[in-house]
C-alpha positions as CSV (number, residue, x, y, z in Angstrom):
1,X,15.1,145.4,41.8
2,X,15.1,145.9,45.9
3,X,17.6,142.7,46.0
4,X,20.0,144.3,43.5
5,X,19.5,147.5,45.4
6,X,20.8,145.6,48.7
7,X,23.3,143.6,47.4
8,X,25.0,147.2,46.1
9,X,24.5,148.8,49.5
10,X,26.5,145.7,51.0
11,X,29.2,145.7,48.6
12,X,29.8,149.0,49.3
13,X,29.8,148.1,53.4
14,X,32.1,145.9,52.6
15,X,34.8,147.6,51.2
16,X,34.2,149.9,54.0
17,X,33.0,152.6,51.8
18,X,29.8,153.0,54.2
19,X,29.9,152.3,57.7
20,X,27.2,150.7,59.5
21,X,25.9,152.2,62.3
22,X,23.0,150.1,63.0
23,X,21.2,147.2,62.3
24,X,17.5,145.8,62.8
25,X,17.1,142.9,64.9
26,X,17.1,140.5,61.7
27,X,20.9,141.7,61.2
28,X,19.6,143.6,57.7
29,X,21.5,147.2,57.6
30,X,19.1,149.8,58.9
31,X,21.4,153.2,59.0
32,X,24.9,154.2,57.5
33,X,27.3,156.9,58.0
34,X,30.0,158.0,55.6
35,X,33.9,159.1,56.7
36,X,34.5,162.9,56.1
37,X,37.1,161.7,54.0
38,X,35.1,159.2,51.5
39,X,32.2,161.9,51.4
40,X,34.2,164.8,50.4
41,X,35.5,162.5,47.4
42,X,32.2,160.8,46.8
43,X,31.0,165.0,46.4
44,X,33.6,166.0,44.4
45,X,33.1,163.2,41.9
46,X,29.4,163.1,41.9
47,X,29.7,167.2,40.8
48,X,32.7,166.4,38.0
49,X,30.1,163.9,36.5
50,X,27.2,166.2,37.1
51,X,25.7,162.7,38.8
52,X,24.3,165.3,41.6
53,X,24.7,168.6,43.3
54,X,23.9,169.8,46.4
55,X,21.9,173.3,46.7
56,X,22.1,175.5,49.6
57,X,20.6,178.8,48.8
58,X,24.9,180.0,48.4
59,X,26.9,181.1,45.8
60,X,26.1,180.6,42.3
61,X,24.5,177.0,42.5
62,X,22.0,176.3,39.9
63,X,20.4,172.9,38.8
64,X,21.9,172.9,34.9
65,X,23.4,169.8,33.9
66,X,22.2,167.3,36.3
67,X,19.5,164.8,37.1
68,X,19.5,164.5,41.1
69,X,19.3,167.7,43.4
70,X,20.1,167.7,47.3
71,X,17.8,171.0,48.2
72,X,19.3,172.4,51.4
73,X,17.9,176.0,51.3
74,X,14.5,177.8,52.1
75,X,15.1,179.8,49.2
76,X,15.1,178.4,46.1
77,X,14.0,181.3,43.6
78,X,17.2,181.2,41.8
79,X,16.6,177.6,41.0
80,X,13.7,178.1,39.3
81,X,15.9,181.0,37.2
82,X,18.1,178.1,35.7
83,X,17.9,176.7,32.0
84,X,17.9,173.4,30.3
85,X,16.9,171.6,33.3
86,X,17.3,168.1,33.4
87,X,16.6,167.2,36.6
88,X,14.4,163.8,37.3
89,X,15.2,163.6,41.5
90,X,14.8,166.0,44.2
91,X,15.4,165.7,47.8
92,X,14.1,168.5,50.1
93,X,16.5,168.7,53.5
94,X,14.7,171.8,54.7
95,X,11.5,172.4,56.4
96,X,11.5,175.8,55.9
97,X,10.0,175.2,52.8
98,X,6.7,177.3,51.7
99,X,4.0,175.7,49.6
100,X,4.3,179.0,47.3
101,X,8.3,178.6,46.5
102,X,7.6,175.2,45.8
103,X,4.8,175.9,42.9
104,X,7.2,177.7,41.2
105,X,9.6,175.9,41.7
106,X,7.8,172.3,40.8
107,X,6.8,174.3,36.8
108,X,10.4,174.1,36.2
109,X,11.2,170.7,36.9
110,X,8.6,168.6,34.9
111,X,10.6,166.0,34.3
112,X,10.9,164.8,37.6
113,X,10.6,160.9,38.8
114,X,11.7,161.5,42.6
115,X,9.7,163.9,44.9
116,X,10.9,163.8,48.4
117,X,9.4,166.4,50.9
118,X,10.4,164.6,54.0
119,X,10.4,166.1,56.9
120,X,9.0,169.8,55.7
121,X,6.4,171.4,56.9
122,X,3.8,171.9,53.9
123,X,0.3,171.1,55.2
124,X,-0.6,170.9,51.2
125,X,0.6,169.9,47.9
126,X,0.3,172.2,45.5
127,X,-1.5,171.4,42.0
128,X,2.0,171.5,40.0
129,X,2.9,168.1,41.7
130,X,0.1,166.3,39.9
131,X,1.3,167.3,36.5
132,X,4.3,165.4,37.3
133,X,3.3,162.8,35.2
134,X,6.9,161.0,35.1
135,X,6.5,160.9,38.9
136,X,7.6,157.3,40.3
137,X,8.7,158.2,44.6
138,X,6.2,160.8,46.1
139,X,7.9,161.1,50.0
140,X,5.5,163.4,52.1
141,X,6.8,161.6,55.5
142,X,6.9,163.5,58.5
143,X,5.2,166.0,57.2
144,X,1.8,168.1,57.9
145,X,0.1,167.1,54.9
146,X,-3.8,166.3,55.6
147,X,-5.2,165.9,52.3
148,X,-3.9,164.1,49.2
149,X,-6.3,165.4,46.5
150,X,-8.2,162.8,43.8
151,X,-5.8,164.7,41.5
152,X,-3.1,161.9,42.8
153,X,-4.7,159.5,40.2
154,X,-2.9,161.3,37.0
155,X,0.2,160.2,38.5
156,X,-0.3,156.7,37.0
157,X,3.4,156.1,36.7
158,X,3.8,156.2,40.5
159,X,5.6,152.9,42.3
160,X,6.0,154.5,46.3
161,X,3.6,156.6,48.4
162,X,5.2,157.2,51.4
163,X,3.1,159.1,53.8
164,X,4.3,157.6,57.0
165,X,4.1,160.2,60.0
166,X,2.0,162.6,58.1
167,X,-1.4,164.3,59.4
168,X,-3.5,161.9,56.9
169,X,-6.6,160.1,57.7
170,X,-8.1,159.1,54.4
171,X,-7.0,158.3,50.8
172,X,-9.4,159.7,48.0
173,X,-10.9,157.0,45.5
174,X,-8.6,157.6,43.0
175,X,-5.6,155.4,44.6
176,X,-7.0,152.8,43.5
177,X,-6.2,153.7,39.9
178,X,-2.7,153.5,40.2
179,X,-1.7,150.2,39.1
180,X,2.1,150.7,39.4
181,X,2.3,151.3,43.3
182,X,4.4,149.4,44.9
183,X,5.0,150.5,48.4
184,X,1.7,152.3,50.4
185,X,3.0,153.7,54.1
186,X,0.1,155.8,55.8
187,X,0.5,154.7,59.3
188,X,1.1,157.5,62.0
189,X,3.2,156.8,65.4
190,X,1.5,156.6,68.5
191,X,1.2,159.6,70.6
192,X,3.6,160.6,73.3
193,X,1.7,159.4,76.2
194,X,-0.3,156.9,74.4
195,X,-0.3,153.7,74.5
196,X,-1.9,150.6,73.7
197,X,-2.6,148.6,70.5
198,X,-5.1,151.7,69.9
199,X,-2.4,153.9,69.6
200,X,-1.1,153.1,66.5
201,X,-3.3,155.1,63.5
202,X,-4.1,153.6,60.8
203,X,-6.0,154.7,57.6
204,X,-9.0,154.0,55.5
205,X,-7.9,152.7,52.3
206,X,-10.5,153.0,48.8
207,X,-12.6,150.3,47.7
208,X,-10.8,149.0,44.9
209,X,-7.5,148.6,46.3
210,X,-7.1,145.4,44.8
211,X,-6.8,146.1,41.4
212,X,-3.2,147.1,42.8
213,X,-2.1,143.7,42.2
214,X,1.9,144.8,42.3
215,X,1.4,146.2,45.8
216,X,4.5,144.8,47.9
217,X,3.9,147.1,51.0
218,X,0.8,147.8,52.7
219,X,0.7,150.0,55.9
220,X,-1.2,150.4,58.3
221,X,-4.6,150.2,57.0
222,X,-8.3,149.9,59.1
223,X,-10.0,147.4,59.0
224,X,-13.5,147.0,57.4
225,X,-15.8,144.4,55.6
226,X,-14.8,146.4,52.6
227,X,-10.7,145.9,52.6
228,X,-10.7,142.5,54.2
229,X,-12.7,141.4,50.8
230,X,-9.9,143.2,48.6
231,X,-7.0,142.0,50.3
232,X,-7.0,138.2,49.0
233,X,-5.9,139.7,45.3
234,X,-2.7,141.5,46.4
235,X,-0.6,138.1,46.6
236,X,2.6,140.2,46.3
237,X,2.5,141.8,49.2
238,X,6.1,141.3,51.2
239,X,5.0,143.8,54.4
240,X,1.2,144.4,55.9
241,X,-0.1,146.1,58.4
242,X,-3.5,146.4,59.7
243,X,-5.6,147.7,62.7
244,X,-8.6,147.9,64.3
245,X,-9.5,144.3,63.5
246,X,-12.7,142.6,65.3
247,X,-13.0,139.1,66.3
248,X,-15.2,138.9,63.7
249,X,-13.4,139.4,60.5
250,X,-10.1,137.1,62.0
251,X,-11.7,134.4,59.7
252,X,-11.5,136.6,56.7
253,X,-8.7,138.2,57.4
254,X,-6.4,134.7,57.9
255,X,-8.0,133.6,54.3
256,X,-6.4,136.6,53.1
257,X,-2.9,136.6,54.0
258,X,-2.8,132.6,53.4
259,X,-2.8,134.3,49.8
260,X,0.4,136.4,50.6
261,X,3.2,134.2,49.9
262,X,6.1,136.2,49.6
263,X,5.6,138.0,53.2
264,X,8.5,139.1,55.1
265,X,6.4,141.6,57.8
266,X,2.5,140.9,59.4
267,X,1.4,143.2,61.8
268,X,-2.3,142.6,63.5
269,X,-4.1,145.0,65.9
270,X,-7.2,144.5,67.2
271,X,-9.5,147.2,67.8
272,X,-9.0,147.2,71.4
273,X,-7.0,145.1,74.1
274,X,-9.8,143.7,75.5
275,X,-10.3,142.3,71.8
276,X,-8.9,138.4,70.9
277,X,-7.9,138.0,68.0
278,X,-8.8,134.3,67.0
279,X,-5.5,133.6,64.6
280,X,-5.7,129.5,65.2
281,X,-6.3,129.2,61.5
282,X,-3.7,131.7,60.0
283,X,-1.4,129.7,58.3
284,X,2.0,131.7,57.9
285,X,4.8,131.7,55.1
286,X,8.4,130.6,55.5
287,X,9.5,134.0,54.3
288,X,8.0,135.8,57.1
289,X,11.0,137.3,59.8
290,X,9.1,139.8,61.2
291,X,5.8,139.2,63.0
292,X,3.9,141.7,65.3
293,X,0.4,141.0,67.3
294,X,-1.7,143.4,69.5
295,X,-4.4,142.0,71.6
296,X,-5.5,138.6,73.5
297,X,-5.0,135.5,71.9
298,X,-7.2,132.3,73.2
299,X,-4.9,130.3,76.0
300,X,-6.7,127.4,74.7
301,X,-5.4,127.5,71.2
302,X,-1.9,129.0,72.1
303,X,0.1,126.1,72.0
304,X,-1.6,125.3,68.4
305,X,-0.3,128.6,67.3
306,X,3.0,129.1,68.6
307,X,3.2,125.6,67.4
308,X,3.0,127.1,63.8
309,X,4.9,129.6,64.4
310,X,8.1,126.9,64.5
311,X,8.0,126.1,61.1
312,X,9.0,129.7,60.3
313,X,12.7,129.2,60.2
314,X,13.0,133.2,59.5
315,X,10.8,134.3,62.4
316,X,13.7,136.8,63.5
317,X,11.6,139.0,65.7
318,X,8.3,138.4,67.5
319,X,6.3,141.4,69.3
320,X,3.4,140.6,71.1
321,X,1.3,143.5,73.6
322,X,-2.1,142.8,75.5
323,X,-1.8,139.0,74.4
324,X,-2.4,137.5,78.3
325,X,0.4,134.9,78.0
326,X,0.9,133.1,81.4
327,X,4.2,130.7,82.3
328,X,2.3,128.0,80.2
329,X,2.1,129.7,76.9
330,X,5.1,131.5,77.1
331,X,6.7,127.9,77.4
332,X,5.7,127.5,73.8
333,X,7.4,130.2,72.5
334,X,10.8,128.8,73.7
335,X,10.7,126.1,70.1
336,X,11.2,129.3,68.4
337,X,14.9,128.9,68.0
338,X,15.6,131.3,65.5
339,X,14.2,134.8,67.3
340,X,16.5,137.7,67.3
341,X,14.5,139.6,68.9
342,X,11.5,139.4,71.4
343,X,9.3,142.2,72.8
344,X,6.2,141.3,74.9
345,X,4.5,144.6,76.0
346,X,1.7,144.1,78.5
347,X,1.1,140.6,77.0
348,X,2.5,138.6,80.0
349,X,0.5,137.9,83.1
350,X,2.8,135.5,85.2
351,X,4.6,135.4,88.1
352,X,7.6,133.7,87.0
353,X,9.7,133.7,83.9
354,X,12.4,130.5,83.4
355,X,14.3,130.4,80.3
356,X,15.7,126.8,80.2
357,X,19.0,125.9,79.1
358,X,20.1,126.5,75.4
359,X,16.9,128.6,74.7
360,X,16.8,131.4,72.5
361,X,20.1,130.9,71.6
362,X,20.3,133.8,68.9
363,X,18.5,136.4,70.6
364,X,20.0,139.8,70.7
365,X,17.3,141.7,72.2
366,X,14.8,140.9,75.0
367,X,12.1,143.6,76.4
368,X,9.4,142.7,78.8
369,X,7.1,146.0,79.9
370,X,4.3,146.3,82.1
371,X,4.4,143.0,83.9
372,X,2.6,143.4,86.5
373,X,2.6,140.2,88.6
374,X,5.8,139.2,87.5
375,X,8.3,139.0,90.4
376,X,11.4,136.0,89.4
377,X,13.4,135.8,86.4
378,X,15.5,132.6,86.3
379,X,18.2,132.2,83.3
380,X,19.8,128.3,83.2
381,X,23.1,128.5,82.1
382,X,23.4,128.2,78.8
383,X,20.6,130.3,77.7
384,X,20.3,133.2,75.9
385,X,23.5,132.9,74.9
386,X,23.4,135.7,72.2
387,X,21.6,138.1,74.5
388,X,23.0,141.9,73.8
389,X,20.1,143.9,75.3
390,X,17.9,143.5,78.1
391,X,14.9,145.6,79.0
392,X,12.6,145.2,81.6
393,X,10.0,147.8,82.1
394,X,7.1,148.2,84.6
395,X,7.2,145.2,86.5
396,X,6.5,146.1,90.2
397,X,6.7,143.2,91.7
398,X,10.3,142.3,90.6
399,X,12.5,142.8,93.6
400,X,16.1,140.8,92.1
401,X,17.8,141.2,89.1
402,X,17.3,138.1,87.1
403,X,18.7,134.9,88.7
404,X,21.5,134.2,86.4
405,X,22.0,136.6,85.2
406,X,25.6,136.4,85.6
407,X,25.8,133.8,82.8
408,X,24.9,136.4,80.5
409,X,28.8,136.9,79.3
410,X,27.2,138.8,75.4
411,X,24.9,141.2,78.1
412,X,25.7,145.0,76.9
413,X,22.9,147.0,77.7
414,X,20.7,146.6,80.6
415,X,17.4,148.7,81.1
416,X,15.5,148.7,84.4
417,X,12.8,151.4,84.6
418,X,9.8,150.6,87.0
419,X,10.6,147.8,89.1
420,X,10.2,147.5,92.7
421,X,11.6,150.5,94.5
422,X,14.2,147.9,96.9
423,X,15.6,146.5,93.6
424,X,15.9,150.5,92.5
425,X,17.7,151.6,95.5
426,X,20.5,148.2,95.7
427,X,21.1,149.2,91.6
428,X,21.4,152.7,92.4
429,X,24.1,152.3,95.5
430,X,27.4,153.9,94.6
431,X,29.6,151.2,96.8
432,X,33.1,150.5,96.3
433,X,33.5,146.8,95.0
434,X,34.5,144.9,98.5
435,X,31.1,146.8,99.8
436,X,28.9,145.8,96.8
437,X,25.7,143.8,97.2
438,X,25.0,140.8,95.3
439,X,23.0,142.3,92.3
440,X,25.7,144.9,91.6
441,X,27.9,141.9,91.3
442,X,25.8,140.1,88.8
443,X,26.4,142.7,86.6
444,X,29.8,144.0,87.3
445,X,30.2,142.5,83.5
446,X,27.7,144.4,81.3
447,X,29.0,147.7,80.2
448,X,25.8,150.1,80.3
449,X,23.5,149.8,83.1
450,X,20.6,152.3,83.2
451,X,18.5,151.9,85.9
452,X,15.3,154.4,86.5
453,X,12.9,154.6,89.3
């Protein structure tokens, strides 16, 4: 069903009905904008076949004769007024919502099999949502909700949770009791201000959770003796997440996803970034693309890892924080020919970085943060070939740009935030071009420079 679902979105990119305007680092379509002109037609034929109608709180606009409902108003009495509602989709686009407009509101659309609060600021779900009992898509992300009530478990026809971004910290027992789910997001973004693989919040899922054989998304859940045991049975799982692991449970936890054969996304946080997380048994699927770890891996067994991380032709992006690489392990990580993207966040602790010719050569997007002994950068010619966006973050000690640099003829975007304050000041020179020093030349080609103190 998702791979029909993508394969209309791309037709309709192609014949230029949606516009990209970005994509992740694999190259899948992440965001799309619409021209004025193919939106006012796509609205004016969605209303003459009552296919869906847009209410903002004006006018006479009711819900009557249609199934899917754009709610752009705070005040929604009047649709509750409305008569032979057939209605199975709502999508909230104002937080001014109150949790007593919407209980009135919710009696009148019982029919409903799309719920999506997003972005509104209910702290609570009122009891009329659980008597939704055609009720496939509950969206509470980015809102204040703290509590999902036991109730949840008479919605057995649900497929997607989505509490991503919310206030939640537990799930009751009752989850576990809906054997349709599909798609469970409960993980919370880091704080402003906070980082570390700590940062991340995940949640305690129920005992049970894997009766939910059909699960294909599972994030970001705590670890515990408890889950690790229930994870082997979900073997359809195509994107996990977990946190908070110990050193302990890697054993059980790399049995696990050894059973998850369709993965596309693995995320693995330890419980703290002293923690290592001993992974030199995890054997990994060829559909995985997307692979993120936080906290130190063994320089003993790195090569041995990395090493299986080659066979994944569709690695597209690695992210790795607090993992202690030095110029030796990182060395490994050059077989991985494929990468699209690479992010290594406080995870390397040498003092020189060489990327040898014809290495990386589809990488789009490079960040290196808080390196704090890192002080040369050398690019062969030839390498990173593909490179569109360089960051490079925290690293004290780096007093040049990278030595060739220049080479880089696909550089767009280059980031410099923290670096040493004489590499600062040459970057931040306003020179007319017979004046300019050499690091101003090296990157007289790249069109955005931002360069920060």
């Amino acid at each position: 069903m998702e791979e029909v679902a993508e394969g209309y979105l791309y037709e309709l990119v192609n014949r230029s009905l949606l516009q990209v305007v970005e994509r992740n680092e694999s190259g899948r379509v992440r965001s799309c904008r619409m021209h004025d002109i193919i939106r006012l037609l796509a609205l004016t034929k969605s209303n003459e076949e009552s296919f869906c109608k847009v209410y903002d709180g004006l006018g006479s606009s009711s819900a009557e004769n249609t199934r899917r409902l754009s709610v752009q108003s705070a005040n929604i009495e009047q649709l509750t007024q409305s008569r032979e509602l057939h209605v199975r989709s709502i999508y909230v686009f104002n937080n001014g919502l109150t949790i007593d407009s919407l209980k009135s509101f919710l009696k009148s659309f019982y029919l409903l099999s799309t719920l999506d609060l997003q972005g509104t600021q209910i702290m609570e779900l009122p009891d009329e949502v659980f008597n939704l009992f055609n009720l496939r898509f509950l969206g509470l992300r980015n809102t204040e909700v703290r509590n999902i009530p036991s109730t949840v478990g008479r919605l057995q026809k649900l497929e997607v949770l989505d509490v991503y971004n919310a206030q939640l910290l537990t799930l009751p027992n009752s989850v576990a009791t809906l054997k349709n789910l599909r798609y469970l997001h409960v993980a919370t973004d880091p704080k402003k201000g906070v980082k570390g693989v700590v940062a991340w919040i995940g949640i305690q899922v129920p005992v049970g959770i894997r009766h939910l054989t059909g699960l294909q998304a599972l994030q970001l859940v705590e670890a515990s003796s408890d889950i690790l045991c229930d994870l082997g049975a979900l073997t359809e799982l195509r994107t996990f997440a977990i946190t908070k692991v110990q050193r302990e449970q890697c054993a059980d936890l790399c049995n696990a996803i050894m059973n998850m054969n369709h993965l596309v996304s693995l995320a693995i946080m330890a419980i703290s970034e002293k923690e290592t997380l001993q992974l030199e048994e995890l054997y990994l699927p060829p559909t995985l693309a997307k692979l993120e770890l936080g906290g130190q891996l063994d320089k003993k067994v790195m090569p041995q890892i990395v090493s299986s991380f080659s066979d994944l032709s569709n690695l597209t992006l690695l992210a790795l924080a607090f993992s202690k690489l030095d110029e030796d392990a990182f060395s490994c990580l050059l077989a991985l020919h494929g990468l699209r993207g690479l992010w290594l966040d406080k995870a390397y602790e040498g003092k020189r970085l060489h990327f040898d010719a014809m290495s990386f050569p589809k990488l789009h997007q490079l960040a290196i943060s808080d390196a704090p002994h890192l002080n040369n950068v050398t690019v062969e010619q030839s390498a990173l070939q593909s490179l569109v966006q360089l960051t490079l973050v925290d690293c004290p000690e780096l007093k040049a740009l990278p030595d060739g640099i220049e080479y880089l003829r696909t550089l767009e975007k280059l980031y410099l935030r923290g670096a040493s304050k004489e590499l600062t000041d040459q970057l931040q020179q306003k020179e007319p071009p017979h004046e300019r020093n050499g690091n101003l030349n090296k990157i007289e080609h790249i069109q955005r420079v931002t360069v920060y103190p």
